[in-house]
C-alpha positions as a Python dict, from the first residue, in 0.01 Angstrom:
ca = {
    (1, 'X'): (0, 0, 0),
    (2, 'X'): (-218, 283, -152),
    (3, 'X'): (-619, 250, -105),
    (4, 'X'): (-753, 38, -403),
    (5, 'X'): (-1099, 15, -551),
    (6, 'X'): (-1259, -303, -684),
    (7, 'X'): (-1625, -370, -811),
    (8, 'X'): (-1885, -530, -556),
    (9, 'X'): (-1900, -925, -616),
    (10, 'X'): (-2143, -1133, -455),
    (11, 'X'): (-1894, -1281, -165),
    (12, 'X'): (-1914, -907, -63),
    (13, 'X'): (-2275, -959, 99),
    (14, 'X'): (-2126, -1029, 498),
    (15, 'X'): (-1893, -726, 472),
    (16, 'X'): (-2128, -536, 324),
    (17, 'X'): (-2392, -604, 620),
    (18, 'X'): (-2108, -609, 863),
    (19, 'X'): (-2021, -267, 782),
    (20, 'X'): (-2370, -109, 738),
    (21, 'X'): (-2446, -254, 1145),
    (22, 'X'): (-2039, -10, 1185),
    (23, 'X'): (-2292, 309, 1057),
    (24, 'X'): (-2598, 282, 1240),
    (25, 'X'): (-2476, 394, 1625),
    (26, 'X'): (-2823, 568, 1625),
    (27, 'X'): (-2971, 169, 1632),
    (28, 'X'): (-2741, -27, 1804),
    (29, 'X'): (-2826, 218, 2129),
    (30, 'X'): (-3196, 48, 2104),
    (31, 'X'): (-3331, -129, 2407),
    (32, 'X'): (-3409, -423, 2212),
    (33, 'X'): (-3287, -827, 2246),
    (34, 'X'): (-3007, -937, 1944),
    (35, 'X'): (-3267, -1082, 1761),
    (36, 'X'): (-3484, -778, 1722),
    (37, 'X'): (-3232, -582, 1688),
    (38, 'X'): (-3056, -764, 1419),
    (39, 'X'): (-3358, -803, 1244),
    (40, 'X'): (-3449, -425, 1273),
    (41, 'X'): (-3071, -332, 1117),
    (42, 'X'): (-3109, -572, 852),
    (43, 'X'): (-3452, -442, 734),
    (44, 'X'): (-3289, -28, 738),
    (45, 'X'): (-3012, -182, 567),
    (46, 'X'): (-3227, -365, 261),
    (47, 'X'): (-3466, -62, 249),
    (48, 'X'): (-3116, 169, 219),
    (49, 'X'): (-3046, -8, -33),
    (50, 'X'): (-3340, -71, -250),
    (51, 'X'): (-3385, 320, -227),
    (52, 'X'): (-3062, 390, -339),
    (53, 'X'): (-3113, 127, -635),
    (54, 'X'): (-3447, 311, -736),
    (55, 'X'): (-3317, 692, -724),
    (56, 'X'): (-2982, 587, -846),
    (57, 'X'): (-3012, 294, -1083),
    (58, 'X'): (-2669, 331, -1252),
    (59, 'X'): (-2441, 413, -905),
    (60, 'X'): (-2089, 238, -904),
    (61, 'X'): (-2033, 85, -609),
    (62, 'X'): (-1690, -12, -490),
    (63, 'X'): (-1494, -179, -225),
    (64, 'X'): (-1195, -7, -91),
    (65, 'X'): (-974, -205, 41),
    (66, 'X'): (-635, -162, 219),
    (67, 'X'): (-359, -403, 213),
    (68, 'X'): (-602, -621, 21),
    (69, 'X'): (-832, -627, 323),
    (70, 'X'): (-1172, -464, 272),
    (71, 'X'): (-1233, -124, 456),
    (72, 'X'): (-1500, 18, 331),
    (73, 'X'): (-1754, 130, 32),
    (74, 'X'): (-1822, 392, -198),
    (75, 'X'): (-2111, 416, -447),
    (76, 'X'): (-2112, 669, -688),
    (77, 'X'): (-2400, 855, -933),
    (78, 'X'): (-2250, 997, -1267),
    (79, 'X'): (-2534, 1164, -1457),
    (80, 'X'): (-2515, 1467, -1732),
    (81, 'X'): (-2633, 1713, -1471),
    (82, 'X'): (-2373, 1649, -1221),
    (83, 'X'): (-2227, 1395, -950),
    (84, 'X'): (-2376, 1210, -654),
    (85, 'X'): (-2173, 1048, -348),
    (86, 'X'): (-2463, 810, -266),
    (87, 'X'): (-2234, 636, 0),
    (88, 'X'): (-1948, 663, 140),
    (89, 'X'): (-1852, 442, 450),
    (90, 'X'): (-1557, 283, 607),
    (91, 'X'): (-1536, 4, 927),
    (92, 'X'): (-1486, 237, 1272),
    (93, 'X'): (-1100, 135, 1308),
    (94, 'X'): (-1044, 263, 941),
    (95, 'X'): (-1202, 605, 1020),
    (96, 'X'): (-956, 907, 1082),
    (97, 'X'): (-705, 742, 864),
    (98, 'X'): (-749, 981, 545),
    (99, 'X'): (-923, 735, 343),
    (100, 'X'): (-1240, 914, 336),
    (101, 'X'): (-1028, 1219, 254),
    (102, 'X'): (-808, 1047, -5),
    (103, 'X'): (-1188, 872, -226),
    (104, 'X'): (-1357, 1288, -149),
    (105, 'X'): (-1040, 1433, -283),
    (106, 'X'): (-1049, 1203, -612),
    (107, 'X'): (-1452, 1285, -666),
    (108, 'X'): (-1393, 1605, -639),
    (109, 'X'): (-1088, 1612, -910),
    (110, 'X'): (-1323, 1394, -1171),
    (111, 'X'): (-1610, 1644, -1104),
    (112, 'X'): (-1330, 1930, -1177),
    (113, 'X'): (-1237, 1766, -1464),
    (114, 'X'): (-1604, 1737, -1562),
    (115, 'X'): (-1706, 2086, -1475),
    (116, 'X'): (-1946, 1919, -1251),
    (117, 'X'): (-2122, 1994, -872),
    (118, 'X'): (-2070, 1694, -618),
    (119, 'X'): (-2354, 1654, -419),
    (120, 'X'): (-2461, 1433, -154),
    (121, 'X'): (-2660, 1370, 179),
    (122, 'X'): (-2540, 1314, 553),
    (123, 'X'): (-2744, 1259, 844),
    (124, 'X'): (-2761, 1553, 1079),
    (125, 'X'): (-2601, 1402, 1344),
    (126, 'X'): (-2317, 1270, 1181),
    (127, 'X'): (-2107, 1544, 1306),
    (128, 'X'): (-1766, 1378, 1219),
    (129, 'X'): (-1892, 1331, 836),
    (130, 'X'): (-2011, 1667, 823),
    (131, 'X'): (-1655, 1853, 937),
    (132, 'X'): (-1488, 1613, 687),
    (133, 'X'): (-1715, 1759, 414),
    (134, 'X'): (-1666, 2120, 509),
    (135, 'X'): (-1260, 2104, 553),
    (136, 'X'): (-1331, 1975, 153),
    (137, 'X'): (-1494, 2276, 74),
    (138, 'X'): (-1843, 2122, 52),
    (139, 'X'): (-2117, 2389, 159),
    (140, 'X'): (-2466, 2337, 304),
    (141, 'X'): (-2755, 2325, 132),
    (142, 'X'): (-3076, 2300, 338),
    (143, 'X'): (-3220, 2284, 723),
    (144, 'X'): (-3389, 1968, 663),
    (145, 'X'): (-3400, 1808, 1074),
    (146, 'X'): (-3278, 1433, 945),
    (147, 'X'): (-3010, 1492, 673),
    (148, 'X'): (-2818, 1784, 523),
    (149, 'X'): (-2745, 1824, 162),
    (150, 'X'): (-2436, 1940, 66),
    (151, 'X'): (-2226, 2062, -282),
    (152, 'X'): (-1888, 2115, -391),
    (153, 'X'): (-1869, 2263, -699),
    (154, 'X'): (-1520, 2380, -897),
    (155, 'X'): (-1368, 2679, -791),
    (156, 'X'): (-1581, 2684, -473),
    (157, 'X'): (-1442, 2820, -167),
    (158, 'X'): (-1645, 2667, 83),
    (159, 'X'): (-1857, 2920, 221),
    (160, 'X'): (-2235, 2838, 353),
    (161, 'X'): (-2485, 2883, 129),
    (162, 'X'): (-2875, 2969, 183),
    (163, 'X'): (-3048, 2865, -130),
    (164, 'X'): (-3160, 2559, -165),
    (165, 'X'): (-3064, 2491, -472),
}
């Protein structure tokens, strides 16, 4: 069965914070008791997201699911000047599979279709997320130390680029 998409409903809440704890390695690691911990995850995850509703008010966000199992998310900015990947993440034994590949490869036909750049951010260390991205032609942006930006825009051939556009 092909990867589907389906709007976020409210029963999507566990997943949701299930999946978020699958992307944060970098807090898990912490030297802290389960409570702590879990409360420290949950507060990144709410501040993730009330950032991401403030500087992208009108994101989709879907669920992907496989086999009619949930997998993942993607949320999604559409605006005049261009397109935004706000998230994309899938659960660690879903990773590798080509999903990723298979929602990128769909952004980056709508954005074709659009004449539009995708853009989006990836944490530094995320070295798996960022090889994905390049293989897709997406080039970097910036040297900020916590996240890279990066683009894809139409026609591009995937080369690094030094502006910071």
């Amino acid at each position: 069965m092909p990867l589907q998409l389906r709007e976020v409903r409210d029963g999507d809440a566990d997943f949701l914070a299930r999946l978020y704890v699958s992307t944060r390695e970098d807090l898990t690691c912490l030297p802290l008791d389960a409570d702590q911990l879990a409360g420290l995850i949950d507060l990144q995850r709410r501040a993730q997201e009330a950032d991401h509703d403030r500087r992208f008010p009108d994101a989709e966000s879907r669920i992907l699911l496989v086999d009619g199992s949930a997998v993942g998310r993607v949320r999604v900015h559409r605006a005049a000047e261009g397109m935004r990947l706000v998230d994309l993440a899938l659960l660690p034994d879903r990773r590798g599979c080509g999903w990723g590949t298979a929602v990128l490869r769909d952004l980056q036909a709508e954005a074709a279709g659009r004449g539009a750049e995708l853009r989006l951010s990836v944490r530094r260390e995320n070295a798996g997320a960022r090889r994905l991205y390049a293989r897709l032609g997406f080039v970097e942006l910036n040297d900020d130390p916590m996240y890279v930006e990066m683009v894809w825009r139409p026609g591009q051939t995937g080369a690094r680029e030094n502006a910071t556009s």
